[in-house]
C-alpha positions as CSV (number, residue, x, y, z in Angstrom):
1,X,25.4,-13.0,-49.7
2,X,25.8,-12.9,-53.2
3,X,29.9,-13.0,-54.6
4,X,30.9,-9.4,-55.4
5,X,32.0,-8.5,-59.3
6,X,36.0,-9.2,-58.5
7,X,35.2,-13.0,-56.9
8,X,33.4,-13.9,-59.4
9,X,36.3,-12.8,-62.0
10,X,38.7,-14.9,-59.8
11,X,36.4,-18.1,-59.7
12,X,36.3,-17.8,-63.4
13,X,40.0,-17.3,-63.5
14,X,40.3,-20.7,-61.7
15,X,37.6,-22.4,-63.7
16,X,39.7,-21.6,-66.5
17,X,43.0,-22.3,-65.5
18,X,44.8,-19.2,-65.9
19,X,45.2,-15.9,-64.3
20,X,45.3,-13.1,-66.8
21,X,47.9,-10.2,-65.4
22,X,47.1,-7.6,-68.3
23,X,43.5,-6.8,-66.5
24,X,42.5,-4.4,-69.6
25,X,42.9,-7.2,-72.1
26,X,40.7,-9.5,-70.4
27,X,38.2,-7.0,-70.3
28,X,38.1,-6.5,-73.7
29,X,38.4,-10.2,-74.4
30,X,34.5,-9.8,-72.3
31,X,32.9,-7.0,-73.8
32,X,30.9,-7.6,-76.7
33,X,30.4,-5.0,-79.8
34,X,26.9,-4.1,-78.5
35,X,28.9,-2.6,-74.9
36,X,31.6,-0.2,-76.9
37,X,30.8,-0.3,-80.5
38,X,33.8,2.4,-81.4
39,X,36.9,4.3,-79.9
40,X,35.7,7.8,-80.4
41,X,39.2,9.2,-81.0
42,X,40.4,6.2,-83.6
43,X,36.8,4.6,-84.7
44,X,38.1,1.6,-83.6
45,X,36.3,-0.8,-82.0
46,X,36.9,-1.8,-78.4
47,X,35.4,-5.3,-78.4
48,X,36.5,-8.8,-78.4
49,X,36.3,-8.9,-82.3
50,X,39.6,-9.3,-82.9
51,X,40.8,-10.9,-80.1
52,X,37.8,-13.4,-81.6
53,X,39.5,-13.9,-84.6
54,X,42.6,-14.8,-83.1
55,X,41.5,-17.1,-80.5
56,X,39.7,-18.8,-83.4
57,X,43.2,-19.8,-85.4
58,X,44.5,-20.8,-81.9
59,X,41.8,-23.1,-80.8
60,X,42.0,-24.8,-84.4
61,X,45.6,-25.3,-84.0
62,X,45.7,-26.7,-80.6
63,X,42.8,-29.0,-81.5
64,X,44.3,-30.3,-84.3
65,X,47.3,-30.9,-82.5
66,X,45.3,-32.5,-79.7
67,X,43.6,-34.4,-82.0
68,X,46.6,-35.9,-84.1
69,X,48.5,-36.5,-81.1
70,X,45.7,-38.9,-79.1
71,X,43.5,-40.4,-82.4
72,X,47.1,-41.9,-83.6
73,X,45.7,-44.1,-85.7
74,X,42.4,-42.3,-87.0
75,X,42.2,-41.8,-91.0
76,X,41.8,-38.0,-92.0
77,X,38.3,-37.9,-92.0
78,X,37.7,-39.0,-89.2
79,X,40.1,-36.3,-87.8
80,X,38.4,-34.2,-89.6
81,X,34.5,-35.3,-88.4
82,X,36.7,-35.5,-84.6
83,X,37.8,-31.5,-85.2
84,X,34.8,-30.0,-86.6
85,X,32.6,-30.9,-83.7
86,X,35.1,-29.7,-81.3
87,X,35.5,-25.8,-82.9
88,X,32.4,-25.6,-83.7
89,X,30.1,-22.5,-82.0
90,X,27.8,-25.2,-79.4
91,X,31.0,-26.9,-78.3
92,X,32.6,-23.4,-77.9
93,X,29.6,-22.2,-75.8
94,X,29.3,-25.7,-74.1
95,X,32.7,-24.7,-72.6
96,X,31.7,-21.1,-71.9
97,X,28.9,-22.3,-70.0
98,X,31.2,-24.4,-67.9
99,X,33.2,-21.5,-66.7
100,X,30.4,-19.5,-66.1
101,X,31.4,-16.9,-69.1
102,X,28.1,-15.6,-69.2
103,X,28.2,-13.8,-66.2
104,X,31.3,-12.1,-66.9
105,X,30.5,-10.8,-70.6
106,X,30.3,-6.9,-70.4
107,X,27.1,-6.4,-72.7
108,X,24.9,-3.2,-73.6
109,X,21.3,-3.1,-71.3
110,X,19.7,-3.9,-74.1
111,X,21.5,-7.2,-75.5
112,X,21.8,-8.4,-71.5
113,X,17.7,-8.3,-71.5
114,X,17.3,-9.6,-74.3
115,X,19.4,-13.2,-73.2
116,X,22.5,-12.6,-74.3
117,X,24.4,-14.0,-71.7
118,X,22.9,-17.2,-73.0
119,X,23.3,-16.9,-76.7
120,X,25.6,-19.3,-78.6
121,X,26.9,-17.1,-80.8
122,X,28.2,-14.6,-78.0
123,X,29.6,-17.0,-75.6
124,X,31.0,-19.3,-78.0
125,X,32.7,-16.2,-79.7
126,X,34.0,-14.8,-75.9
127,X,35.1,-18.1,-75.6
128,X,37.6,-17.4,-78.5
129,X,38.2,-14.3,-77.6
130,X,39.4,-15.5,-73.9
131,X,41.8,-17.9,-75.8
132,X,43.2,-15.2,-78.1
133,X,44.1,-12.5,-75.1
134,X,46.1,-15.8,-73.4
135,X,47.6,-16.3,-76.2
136,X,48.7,-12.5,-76.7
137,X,49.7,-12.7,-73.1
138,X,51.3,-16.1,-72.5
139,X,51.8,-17.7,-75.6
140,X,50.8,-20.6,-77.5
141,X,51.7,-23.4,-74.7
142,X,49.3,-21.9,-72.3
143,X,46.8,-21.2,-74.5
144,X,47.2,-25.3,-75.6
145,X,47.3,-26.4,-71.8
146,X,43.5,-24.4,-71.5
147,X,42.3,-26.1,-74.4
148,X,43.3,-29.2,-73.3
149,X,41.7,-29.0,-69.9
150,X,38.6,-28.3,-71.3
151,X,38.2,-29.5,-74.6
152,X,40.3,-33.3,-73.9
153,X,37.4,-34.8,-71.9
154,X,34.9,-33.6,-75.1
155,X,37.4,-35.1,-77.2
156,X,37.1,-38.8,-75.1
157,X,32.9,-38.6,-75.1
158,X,33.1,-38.6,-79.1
159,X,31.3,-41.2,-80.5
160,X,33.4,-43.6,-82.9
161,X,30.2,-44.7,-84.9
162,X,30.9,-43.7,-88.8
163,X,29.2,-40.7,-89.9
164,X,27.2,-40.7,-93.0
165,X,27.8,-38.2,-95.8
166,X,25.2,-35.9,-95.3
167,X,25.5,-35.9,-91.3
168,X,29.6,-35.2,-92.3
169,X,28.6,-32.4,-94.8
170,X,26.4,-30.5,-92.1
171,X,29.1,-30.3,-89.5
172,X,31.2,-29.9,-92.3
173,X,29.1,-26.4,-93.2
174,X,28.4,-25.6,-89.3
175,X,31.5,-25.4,-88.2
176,X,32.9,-23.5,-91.4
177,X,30.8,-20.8,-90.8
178,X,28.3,-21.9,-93.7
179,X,24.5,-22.4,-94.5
180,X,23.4,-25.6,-93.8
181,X,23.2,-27.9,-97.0
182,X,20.3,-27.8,-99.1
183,X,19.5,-30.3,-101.5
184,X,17.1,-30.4,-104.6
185,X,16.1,-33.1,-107.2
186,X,17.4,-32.1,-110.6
187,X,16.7,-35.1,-112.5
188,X,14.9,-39.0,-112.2
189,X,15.6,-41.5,-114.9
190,X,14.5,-45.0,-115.8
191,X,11.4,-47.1,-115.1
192,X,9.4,-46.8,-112.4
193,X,10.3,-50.2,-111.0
194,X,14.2,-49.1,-111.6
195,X,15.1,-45.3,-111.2
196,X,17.9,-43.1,-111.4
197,X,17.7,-40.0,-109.1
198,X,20.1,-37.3,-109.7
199,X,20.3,-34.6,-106.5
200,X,22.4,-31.5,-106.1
201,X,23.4,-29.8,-102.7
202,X,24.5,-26.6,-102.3
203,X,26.0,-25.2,-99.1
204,X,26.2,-21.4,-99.3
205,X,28.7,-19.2,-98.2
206,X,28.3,-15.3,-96.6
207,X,28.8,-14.5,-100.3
208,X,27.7,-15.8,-103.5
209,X,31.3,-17.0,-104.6
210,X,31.5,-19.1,-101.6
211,X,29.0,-21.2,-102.6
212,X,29.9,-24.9,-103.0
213,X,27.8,-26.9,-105.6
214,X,28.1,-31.1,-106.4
215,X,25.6,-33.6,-107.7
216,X,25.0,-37.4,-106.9
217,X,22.8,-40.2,-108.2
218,X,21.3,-43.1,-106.6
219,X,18.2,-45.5,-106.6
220,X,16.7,-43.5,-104.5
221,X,16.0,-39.7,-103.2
222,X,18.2,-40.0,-100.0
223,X,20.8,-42.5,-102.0
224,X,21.6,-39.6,-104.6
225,X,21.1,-36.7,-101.7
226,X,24.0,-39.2,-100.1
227,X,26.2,-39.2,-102.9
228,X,26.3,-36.0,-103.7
229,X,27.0,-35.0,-100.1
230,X,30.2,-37.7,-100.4
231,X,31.1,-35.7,-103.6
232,X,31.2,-32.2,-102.3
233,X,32.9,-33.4,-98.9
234,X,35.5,-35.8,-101.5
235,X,36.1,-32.4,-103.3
236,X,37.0,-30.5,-100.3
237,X,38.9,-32.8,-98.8
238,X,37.1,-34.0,-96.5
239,X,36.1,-37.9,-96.1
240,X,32.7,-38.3,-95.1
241,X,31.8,-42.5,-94.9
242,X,30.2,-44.3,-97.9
243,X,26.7,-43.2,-99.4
C-alpha cells in the first residue's frame, strides 16, 4: 500500500532532522515558481525563491563554520577548495536526494513530466530553501545542527590530494554561480625548440561586468592555461596549488 501524502512529509521530516510547526512555510519552502508563479492580490510570488536565497547565506555560514572548526589546520585555500564543493548545486541536490526531496516538491504538471523532481537545479535550490524556512522558524543553531547531519560525513569523504589551478578555478566558477572558464591562446613566443605561450581565461558572470579576465605564460599550452588560472584565483583570493 503505497505511504499516503502526510507520511511521507513526516519520513522526510525525520530524514531531515527537524519538524517544521509553521506547516505553510514549509510548503512554500516546496513549491517551485512553475506551481504559483504570483499572489494575484500583491504580484508576489508564492515560491521558495526567497526562502532560496536565504537558506543560501545560511548554508555558507554554517559550512564555513563547520569547515574552520574541524580542518584546524588547513591553509585558506584549501578551506576554500573544502567549501566550494560542499555549497555547490550537485552537493546540494546530492543531499536533497538523500531525504527524498523530490517527492515532496509541489511543481506545475508540466515541470513534474518533464523530470523535474530530478533536476539539480530544483532540488539543490529546495534544498536551500528548506534550510532558510528553519532558519526563519528556529534559528541559526538548528539550522547548523541540519547541516551538520548531512553535510559533516561529505565534509570527511573529501579528498586531501592538492587541486591544480584550473580544477580550483572551475569549482571556483561552479559554485559562484558562474560560466565555466574558458581559455584562449593570445600569444606564442620564441623558437620552436623553446616557446613562450601566453593564455587568457575568462570566467563570465550573468552580466558582462561580472566577467573576470587574467593571463598566464608557460612552455606549454596547458602550463600558461595553468598559470593564468593561478592568477585569476590569486586575484580573488582564492589559493588554487602551483601551476
Amino acid at each position: 500500500m503505497p505511504a499516503t501524502p502526510t507520511r511521507r512529509r513526516q519520513g522526510f521530516e525525520t530524514k531531515l532532522g527537524y519538524k517544521f510547526k509553521d506547516r505553510a512555510l514549509l510548503k512554500r519552502a516546496l513549491t517551485h515558481a512553475s506551481a504559483q508563479p504570483t499572489n494575484g492580490k500583491t504580484e508576489v510570488a508564492i515560491n521558495n525563491e526567497r526562502l532560496e536565497f536565504l537558506g543560501d547565506r545560511v548554508l555558507g555560514l554554517a559550512i564555513a563554520e563547520m569547515l574552520n572548526a574541524t580542518l584546524a589546520n588547513a591553509r585558506e585555500g584549501e578551506l576554500a577548495r573544502a567549501y566550494n564543493r560542499l555549497v555547490r548545486g550537485e552537493t546540494c541536490a546530492e543531499v536533497a536526494r538523500d531525504l527524498n526531496l523530490g517527492d515532496q516538491l509541489i511543481l506545475s504538471e508540466s515541470e513534474a513530466q518533464s523530470g523535474g523532481r530530478e533536476k539539480i537545479t530544483i532540488l539543490a535550490d529546495a534544498c536551500e530553501a528548506v534550510l532558510g524556512a528553519l532558519f526563519v522558524e528556529a534559528g541559526f543553531d538548528a539550522a547548523r545542527d541540519v547541516v551538520r547531519k548531512h553535510w559533516q560525513p561529505r565534509l570527511e569523504a573529501l579528498p586531501i590530494a592538492t587541486v591544480d589551478p584550473k580544477s580550483a578555478l572551475q569549482e571556483w566558477a561552479q559554485a559562484n554561480g558562474l560560466n565555466l572558464p574558458a581559455y584562449r591562446e593570445i600569444a606564442r613566443e620564441g623558437p620552436d625548440h623553446q616557446p613562450r605561450f601566453t593564455t587568457e581565461v575568462r570566467v563570465a558572470g550573468r552580466k558582462q561586468a561580472d566577467t573576470r579576465i587574467a593571463t598566464g605564460t608557460g612552455a606549454s599550452k596547458r602550463a600558461a592555461e595553468q598559470a593564468a588560472a593561478a592568477a585569476l584565483l590569486k586575484r580573488e583570493g582564492v589559493e588554487g596549488g602551483n601551476p
